[in-house]
N, C-alpha and C positions, 0 to 999 in steps of 0.2 A: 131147625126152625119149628117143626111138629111137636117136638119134645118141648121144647119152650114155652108153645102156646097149652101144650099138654098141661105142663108144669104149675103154669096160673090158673089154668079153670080147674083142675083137680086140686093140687094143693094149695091154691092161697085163697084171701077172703076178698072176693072184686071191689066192694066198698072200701077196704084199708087200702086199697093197688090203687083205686083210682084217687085217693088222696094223697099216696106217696106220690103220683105222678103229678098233682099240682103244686107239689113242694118242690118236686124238680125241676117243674117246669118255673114256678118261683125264682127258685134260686140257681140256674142257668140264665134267666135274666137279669138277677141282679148281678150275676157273676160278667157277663158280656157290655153292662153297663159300666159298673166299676172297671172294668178293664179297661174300657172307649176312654174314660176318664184319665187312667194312669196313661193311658197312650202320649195322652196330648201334653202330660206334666212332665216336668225334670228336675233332678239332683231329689233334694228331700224332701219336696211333693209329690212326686212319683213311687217314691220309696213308700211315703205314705199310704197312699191309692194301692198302691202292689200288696200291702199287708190287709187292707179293709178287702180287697177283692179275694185274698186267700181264706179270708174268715170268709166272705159270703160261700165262695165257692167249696169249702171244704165242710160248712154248716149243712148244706143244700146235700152234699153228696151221703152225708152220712145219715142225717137224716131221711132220705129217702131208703136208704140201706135198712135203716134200721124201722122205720114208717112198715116194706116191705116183708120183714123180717117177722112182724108183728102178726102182717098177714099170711103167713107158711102155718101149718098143718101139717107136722111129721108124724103124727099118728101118737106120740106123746108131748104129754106136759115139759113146757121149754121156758126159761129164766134165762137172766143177763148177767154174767161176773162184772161185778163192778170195774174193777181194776181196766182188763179189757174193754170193756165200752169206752171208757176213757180214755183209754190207750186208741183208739180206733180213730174216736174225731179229731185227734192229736196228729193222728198220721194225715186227715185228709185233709186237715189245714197247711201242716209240714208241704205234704208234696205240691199241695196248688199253688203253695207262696215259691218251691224254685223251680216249680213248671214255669209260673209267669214272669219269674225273673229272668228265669234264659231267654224265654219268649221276646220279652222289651229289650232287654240288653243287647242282643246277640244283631250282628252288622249283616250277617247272608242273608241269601235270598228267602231259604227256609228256615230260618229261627224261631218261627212260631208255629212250622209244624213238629222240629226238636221238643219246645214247649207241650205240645199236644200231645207228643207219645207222651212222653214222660209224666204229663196228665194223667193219660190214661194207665199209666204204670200204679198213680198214686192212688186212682180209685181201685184198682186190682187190690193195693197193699190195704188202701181202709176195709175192701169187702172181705178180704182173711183174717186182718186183726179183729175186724165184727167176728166175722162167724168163727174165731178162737174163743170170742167172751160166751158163745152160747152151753148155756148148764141144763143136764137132760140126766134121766139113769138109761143114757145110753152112750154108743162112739158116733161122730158124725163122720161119714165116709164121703171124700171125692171121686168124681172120674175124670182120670186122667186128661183124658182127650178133650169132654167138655172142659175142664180146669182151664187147659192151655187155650181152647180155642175162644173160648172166652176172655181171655185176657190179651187175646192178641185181636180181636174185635176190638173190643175196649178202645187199646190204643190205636188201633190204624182209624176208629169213628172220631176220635178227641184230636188226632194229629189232621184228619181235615179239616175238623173244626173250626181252629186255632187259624189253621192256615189261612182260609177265604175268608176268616176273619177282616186277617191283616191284608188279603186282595183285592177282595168286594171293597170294603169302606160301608160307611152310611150305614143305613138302613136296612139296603140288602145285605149285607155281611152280619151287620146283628141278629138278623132273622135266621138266614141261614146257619150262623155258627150256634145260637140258640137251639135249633132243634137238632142240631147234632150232637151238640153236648148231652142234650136229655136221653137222645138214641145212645150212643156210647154210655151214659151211666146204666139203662135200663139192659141194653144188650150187655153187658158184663155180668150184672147181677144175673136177671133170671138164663142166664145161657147158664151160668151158674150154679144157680140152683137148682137145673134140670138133670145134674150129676150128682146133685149130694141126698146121701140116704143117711137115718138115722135107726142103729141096729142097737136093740135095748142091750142092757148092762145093769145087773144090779148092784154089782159091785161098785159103781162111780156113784162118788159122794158128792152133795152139793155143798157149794163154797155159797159165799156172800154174794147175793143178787138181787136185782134190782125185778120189783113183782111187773108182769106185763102191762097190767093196765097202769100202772103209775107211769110206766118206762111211754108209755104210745101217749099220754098227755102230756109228760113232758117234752119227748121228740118234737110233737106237734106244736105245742107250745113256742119253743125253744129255736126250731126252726120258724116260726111264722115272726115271732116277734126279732129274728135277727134278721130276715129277711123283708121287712118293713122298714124296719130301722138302716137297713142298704139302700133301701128305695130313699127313703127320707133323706140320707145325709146326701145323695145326688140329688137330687130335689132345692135340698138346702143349699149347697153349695154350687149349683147351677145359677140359682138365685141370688145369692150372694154376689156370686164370681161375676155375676154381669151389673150387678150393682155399682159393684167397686171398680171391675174395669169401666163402667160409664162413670165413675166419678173419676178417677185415673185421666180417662182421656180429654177429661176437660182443658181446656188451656190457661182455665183461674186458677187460681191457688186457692183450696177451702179450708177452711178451719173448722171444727166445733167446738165452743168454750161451753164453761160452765163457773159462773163465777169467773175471773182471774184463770181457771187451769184447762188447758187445751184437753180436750176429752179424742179428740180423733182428727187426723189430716190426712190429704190426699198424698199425691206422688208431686205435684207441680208446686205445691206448698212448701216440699223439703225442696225441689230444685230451687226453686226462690230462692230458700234463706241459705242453699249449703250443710243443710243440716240434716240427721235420719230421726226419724221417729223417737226413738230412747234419747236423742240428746233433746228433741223439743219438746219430749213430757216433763222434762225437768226445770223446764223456762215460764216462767211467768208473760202472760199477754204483752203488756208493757215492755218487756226486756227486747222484744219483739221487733218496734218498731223508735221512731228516732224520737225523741224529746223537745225538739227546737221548735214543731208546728201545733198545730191540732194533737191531742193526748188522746190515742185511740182507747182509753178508760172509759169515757162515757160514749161508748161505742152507738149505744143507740137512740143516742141525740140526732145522730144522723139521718134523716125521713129517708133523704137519696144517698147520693153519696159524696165522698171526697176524694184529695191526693195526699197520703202520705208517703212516707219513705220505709222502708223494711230495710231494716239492716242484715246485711248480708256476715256470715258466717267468717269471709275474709274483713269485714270493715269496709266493705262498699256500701255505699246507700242508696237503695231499688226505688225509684220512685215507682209508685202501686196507686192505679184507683181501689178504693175502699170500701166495700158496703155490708153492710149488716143485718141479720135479718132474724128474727125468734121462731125455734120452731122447737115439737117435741122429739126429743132423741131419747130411746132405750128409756122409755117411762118418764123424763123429766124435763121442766123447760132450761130450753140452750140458746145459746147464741151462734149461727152459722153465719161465718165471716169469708168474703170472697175477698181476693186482689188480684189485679188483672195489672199483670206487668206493663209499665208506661215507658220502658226503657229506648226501645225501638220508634215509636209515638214520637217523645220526645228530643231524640235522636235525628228523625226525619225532620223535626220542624226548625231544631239548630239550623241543620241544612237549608232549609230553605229559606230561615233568616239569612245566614250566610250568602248563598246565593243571590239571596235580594238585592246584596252590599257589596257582593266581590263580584270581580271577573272570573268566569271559570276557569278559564287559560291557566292565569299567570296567579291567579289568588291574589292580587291587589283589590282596591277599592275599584268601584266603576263607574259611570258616570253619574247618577243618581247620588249614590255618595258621597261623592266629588264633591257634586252641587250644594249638598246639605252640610258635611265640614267646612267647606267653604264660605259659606255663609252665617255659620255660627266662628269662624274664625275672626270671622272679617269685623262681627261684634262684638267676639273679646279683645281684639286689637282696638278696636274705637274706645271702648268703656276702659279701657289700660292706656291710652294713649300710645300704643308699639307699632312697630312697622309690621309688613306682613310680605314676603313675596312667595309670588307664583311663576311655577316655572314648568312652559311646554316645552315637550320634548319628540323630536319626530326624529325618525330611523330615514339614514340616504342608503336608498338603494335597495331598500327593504322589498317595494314591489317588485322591481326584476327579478331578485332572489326567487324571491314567494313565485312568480311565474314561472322562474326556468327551473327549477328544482323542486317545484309542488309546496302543498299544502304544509305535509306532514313535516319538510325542514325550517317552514317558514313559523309554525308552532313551536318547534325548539328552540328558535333564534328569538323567539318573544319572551320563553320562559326566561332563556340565557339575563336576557336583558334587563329583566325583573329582576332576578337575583342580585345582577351588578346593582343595583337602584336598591337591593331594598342595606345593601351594603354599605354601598355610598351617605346613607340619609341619616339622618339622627333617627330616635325616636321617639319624640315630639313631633314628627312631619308624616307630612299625608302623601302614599304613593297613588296613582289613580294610575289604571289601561283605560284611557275614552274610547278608544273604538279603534280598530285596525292596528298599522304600528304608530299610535298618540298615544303619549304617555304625561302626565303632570303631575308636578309635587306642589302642596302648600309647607312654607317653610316659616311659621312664624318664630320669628327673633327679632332683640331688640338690635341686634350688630347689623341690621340689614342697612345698605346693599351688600356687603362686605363678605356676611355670611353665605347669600346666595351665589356672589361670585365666586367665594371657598368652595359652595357644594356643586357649583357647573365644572368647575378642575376637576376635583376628585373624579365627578360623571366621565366627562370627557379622558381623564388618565386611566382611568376603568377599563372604559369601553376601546379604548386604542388599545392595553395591555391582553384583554382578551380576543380580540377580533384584528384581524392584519388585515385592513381590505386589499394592499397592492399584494400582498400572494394567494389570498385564497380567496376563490369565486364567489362564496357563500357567505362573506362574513359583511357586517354593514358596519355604518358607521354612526353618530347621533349629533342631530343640533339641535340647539339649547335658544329657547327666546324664555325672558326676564321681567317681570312687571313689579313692581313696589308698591305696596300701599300704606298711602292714599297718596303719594305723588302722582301714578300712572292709570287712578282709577277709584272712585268709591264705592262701585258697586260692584260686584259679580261677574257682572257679564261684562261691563266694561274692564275690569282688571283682566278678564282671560281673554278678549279682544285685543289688547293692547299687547298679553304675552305673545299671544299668537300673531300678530304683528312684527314684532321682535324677533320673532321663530322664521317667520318669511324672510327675512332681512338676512338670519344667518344662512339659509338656508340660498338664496342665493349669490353672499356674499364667498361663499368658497367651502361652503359645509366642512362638518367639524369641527364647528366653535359654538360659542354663546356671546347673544346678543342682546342688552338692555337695552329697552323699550326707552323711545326716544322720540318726542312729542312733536319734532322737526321732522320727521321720518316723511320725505316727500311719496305725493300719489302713484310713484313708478311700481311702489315694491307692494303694491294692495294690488294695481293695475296688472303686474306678471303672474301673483296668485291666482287671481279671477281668471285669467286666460289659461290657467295651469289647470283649474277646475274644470272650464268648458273645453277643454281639450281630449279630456277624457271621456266625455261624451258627446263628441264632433262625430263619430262614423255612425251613429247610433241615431244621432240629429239629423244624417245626411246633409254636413253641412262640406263634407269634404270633396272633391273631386279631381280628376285628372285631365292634363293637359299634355299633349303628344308634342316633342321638337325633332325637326326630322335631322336626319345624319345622310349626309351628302359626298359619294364620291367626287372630287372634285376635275377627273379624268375626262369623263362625260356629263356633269353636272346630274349625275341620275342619283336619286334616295334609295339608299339602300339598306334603311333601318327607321326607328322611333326612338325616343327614349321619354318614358313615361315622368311629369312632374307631378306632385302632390302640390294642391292650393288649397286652401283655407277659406270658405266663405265665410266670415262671422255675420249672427244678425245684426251686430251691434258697432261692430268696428273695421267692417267691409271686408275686403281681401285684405289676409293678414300675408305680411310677406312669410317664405318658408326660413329666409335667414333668422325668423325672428321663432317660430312657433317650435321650427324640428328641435333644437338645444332643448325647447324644453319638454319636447317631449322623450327625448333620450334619457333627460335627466330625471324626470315622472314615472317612467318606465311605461307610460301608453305607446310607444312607439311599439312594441311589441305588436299590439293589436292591430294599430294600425300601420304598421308592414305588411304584415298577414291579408289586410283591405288592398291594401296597393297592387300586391304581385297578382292576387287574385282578379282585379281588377283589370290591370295591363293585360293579363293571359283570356282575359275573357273577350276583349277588345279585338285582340289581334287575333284573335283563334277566327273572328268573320272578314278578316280582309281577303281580297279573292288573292294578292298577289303575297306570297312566304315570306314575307320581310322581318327583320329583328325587330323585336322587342324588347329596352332596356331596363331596367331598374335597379335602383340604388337600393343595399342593405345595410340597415345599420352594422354599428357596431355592436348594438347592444342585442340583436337579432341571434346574433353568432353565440351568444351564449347559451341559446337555447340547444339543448342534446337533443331533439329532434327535429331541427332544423331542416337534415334534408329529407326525411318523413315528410314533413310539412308544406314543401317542397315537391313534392314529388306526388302527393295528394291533391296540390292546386292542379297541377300538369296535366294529370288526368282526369279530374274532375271539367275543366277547360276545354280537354281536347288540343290544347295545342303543343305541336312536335318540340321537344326537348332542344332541337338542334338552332332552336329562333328564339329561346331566351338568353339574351345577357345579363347576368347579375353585376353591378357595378360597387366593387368594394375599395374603401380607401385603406391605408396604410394601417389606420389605426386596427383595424380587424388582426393585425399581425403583431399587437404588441402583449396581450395574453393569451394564452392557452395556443401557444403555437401548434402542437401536436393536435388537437382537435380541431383546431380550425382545417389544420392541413389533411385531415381526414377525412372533415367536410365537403372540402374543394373538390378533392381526388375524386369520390362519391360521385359529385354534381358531375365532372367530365367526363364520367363512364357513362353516366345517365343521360350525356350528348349534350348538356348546359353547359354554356360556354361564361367566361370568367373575365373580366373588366379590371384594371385596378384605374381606377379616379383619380384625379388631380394628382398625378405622379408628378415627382419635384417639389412639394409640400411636404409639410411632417419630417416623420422621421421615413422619408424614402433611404430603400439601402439597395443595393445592387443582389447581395446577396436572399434578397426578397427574388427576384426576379427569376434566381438560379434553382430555391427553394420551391416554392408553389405554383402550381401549374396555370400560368398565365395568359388570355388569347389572345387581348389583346392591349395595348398601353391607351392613356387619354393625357391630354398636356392641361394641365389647368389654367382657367380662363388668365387668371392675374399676368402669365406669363404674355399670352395673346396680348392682351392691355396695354404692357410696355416693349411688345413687341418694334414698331416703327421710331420709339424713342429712346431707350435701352439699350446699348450693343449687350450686356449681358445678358437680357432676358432673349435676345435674338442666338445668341450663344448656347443659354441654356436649353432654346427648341431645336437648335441645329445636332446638339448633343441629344436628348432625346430622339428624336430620329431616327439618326443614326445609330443608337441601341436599338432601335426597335427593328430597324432593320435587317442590323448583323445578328440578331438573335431571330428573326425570321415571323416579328412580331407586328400586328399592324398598328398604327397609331393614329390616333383621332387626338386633332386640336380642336377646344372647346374656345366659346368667346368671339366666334370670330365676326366682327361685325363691318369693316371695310376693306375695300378690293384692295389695298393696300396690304392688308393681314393676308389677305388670300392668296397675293400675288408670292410673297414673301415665302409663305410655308409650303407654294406649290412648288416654288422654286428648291428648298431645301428637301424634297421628296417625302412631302406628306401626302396620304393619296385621299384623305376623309375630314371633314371639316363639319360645326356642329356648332350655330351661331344666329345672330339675326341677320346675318348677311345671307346667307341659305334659308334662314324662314324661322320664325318667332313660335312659343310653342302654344299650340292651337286645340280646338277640338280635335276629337279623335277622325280619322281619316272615313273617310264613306265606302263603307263595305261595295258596293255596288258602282264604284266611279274606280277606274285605273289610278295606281299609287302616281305612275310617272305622269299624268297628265291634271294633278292638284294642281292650283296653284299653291306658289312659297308668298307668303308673305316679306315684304323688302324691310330692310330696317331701317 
């Protein structure tokens, strides 16, 4: 360390040292910038960067060498071989460029302190190729020791350099790899020079050299103006780079013309058209965009802007907003042209035309549409003189589906249904979804009615070919009502009243068919609609309520149960009977809902009577379809509070002519769960003995019609005595319904029935008074 600082105050000139050290310190910055640079680049812009950064850096190193060199004082006259000096910056360039080539290249951890020895290996080699080119009449002598230790300095200061280069990052790492590259170039040299002596010789002749002072203005020179010129092109290309990436990142497309000829475009400009750079300097403006509209030629007619079309590369045509704008580029006026892709834009509002017109569902027309084809139909049918028909179309069974299987199958069964429909229809004809499962065609033809009866066949042979309603739970069925015009209507609304009219008709004539509208069509079939409609919101109106008839051992005349009836108050048409409402609401598919009111209803009732008496209720048929049924079930129970072992559910026959295995699943369920099990009107339907043996049964009921002809009938007295007696020998209790004279009574007590349930035992009534003993109600008499 002594020897070195020896070294500079004795032999060198402090003024030429401390200019060598602004050149290094120069050019270590320009070398750590160029580097930062190449870092962030790849393939042949890196490669790039890597050679600009080997000039700065091998410029900087030699010239400080040689800056240095200028200022030594060996005690004689010292010149420069040409060949050698050249040879020297040749080497400091060489070794920087595959110091930093390993350096960026290399995948480990330390590849850029590899770089940094070898760095410093290549200023070792420039500092001996220099001091080879020096011409004296004398020998220049090394020491050994300083030689080596200086070179292994060298590299170990350049190999951390490099390294926290690549660790630090930013700022700090430029800082600090910066002043250690200047320390590693400065400690090689003069650690260096603190071992070399020059011992005269007059025998050594001088070669071709370059004079000192020419050599120290140009070094300086040479290094100052290549190390400005390092500054500048980062500079430049900083500036640039962020230029072009903010025109790059634009989402428009730009152009510059000039004349007719594109002078410069972005990156979103070639994605546009499909095309790179070299194919679009060879295209003229025009070639550009599409010919049919506006001629973007007189580009700057346009104050704002426009829509044209940019043809795409493959022959697609881009709709583009357009605008134009004059501005000076690279010395001269240009035109800069923007397009802002309308692809997506335009795209979205198809949609939502679409949307306006279709159903989302099923992609038919909707009701809006409906109305408006409709009504321009109905004008080109008058102005032609032609028939026109309409034809509604409703799905049977479609709600129960939709409830016992969800949403998501009743969506499928709509698309399904569409399809059939858009199969079936010409196309000249208008499919519409109006809402739920309604569906309507307009069909104009001059063949009508003829055509429209052709196109409800097809419908109807469609939908039966696809959908089996008697084996699979989920599949429905469709009926068809028929309006013609102008026999059945000249307006709009009156032709789809009169289809829909037509649709009720078939619809309770035995669904499955198609019905023409028919001007005769008495008040019954608009009267069963309207009650089909208020039906479905009768629990909601609290128009519905219940009525208790009590169930009568007939041993001791004591009540030993209830069984809950469902009445109907309408506002409008009084108590509706249930013979007339429940049909249809089995057939609506509200009976669902309102089952669900009943049982809840009955369980709530009976959960505050002080005495444990049953409580009955009737489940549809259509109830049973439900897969969680006895969830549903079993939710009432304890939401109620009332014990499992005091509900009856009362089911007829029909419950056992689909889905036997689920139903029987059901059952089983319910008498674990302590609910006990009714079958209704046994001896009706399809009763089968083999029912009895099957599902778990508690107890039998005689249907009233039997009681009815019981005192007139030896058969129907036959047919009680025989139930009975099943019910007996299987260990089953049996209730006769109907029973209204002591005569009935006398009869069935004698053939050993022990429970009886009629107006002869008491008519069904409000619900019993929590607070008043069961056995000391009065019954009402019949």
């Amino acid at each position: 360390m002594f020897s070195v600082i020896a070294c500079i105050r004795n032999d060198h000139d402090w003024r030429l040292i401390a200019i060598a050290a602004i050149v290094c310190l120069a050019g270590s910055v320009a070398t750590m910038l160029l580097l930062m640079r190449a870092q962030r680049s790849l393939g042949t812009e890196r490669r790039l960067w890597t050679v600009a950064c080997a000039f700065a850096s091998g410029v900087g190193i030699w010239s400080t060498h040689f800056i240095a060199m200028l200022a030594y004082d060996g005690g004689m006259p010292i010149a420069y071989e040409v060949r050698g000096t050249t040879l020297s910056v040749l080497v400091a360039i060489a070794a920087s460029w595959i110091a930093f080539t390993v350096a960026l290249a290399g995948t480990f951890r330390y590849a850029f302190a590899v770089g940094g020895i070898l760095l410093g290996l290549g200023i070792a080699a420039m500092h001996f190729t220099g001091m080879r080119a020096v011409e004296a009449q004398g020998q220049v002598t090394f020491d050994f020791r300083s030689t080596v230790t200086a070179v292994i300095l060298g590299m170990l200061i350049a190999g951390v350099a490099l390294h926290l280069f690549r660790k630090l990052q930013g700022v700090r790492g430029l800082v600090a790899s910066t002043v250690l590259l200047v320390l590693a170039i400065c400690a090689m040299h003069f650690k260096s020079m603190s071992g070399v002596g020059l011992v005269p010789d007059p025998s050594v002749a001088a070669a071709t050299t370059f004079d000192p002072a020419w050599l120290a203005g140009g070094v300086i020179a040479a290094s100052t103006t290549l190390i400005l010129v390092a500054f500048g092109a980062l500079f430049l290309d900083r500036h640039l780079t962020d230029l072009r990436g903010l025109v790059n990142a634009s989402l428009e497309g730009m152009m510059i013309v000039r004349g007719d000829e594109i002078v410069d475009i972005n990156e979103r400009f070639m994605s546009l058209c499909g095309r790179t750079a070299a194919e679009l300097a060879k295209k003229n403006l025009t070639e550009l965009f599409a010919q049919d509209r506006e001629r973007p030629g007189d580009r700057r007619a346009f104050g704002g802007s426009c829509e044209l079309e940019l043809l795409h590369a493959d022959g697609r045509r881009i709709p583009v907003e357009y605008t134009c704008r004059t501005i000076e580029y690279r010395g001269r006026e240009c035109d800069v042209i923007f397009v802002r892709d309308l692809s997506q834009r335009k795209e979205a509002e198809r949609t939502i035309e679409h949307l306006a017109h279709h159903d989302a569902l099923t992609d038919l027309s909707n009701r809006s549409s409906f109305d408006r084809r409709l009504a321009q139909s109905i004008a080109v049918a008058s102005a032609r003189n032609e028939l026109l028909a309409v034809l509604c179309l409703d799905l049977d069974r479609f709600k129960a589906v939709n409830d016992i299987f969800g949403h998501g199958e009743g969506d499928r069964i709509l698309r399904k249904v569409a399809d059939i429909l858009r199969a079936a229809c010409g196309d000249g004809d208008t499919i519409a979804r109006l809402g739920g499962d309604e569906f309507a065609i307009i069909q104009p033809s001059a063949g009508q009615p003829e055509a429209a009866r052709q196109l409800s066949e097809r419908i109807l042979r469609s939908i039966a070919e696809e959908m089996d309603t008697s084996r699979d739970p989920m599949a429905v069925g469709v009926s068809i009502g028929v309006a013609i015009y102008p026999a059945d209507g000249m307006t709009a609304d009156r032709l789809c009243n009169n289809a829909d009219t037509a649709l009720y008709r078939a619809k309770q004539t035995g669904k499955g068919i198609a019905c023409f509208f028919d001007a005769e069509m008495d008040a019954a079939v608009r009267t069963r609609r309207q009650m089909e409609n208020d039906l479905r919101h009768a629990v909601v109106r609290r128009q519905l309520f219940l009525e208790y008839q009590p169930l009568v051992d007939v041993r001791d005349d004591r009540i030993v149960g209830y069984e809950a009836l469902l009445r109907w108050q309408h506002p409008d048409r009084g108590l509706v009977s249930p013979s007339i409402f429940i049909p249809i609401a089995e057939e609506s598919g509200s009976i669902i809902q309102i089952g669900e009111w009943v049982l809840e209803q009955a369980c709530l009732e009976a959960a505050r009577w002080n005495e444990p008496l049953a409580i009955s209720v009737n489940i549809s048929p259509v109830q049973f379809l439900l897969p969680n049924l006895f969830d549903q079930i079993e939710a009432i129970l304890r939401r109620t509070g009332l014990e499992p072992r005091r509900l009856e559910l009362e089911i007829t026959e029909a419950v056992l002519m689909h889905n036997r295995d689920d139903v029987l699943t059901t059952l089983v369920r319910l008498r674990l769960l302590g609910v006990r099990i009714v079958m209704d009107d046994f001896g009706t339907g399809h009763s089968s003995l083999s029912n009895l043996q099957t599902f778990p049964f508690d107890k039998l009921k005689i249907d009233c019609s039997f009681t009815a002809a019981l005192d007139k009938d030896p058969a129907a007295h036959a047919i009680i005595r025989a139930i009975i007696a099943l019910g007996q020998s299987l260990n089953l209790p049996v209730v006769t319904e109907g029973v209204e004279t002591e005569r009935q009574k006398q009869i069935i007590v004698e053939e050993g029935c022990r429970q009886i349930q009629g107006f002869l035992s008491g008519r069904p009534g409000r619900a019993p008074s929590a607070n008043q003993p069961v056995q000391d109600r009065p019954r009402a008499e019949a």
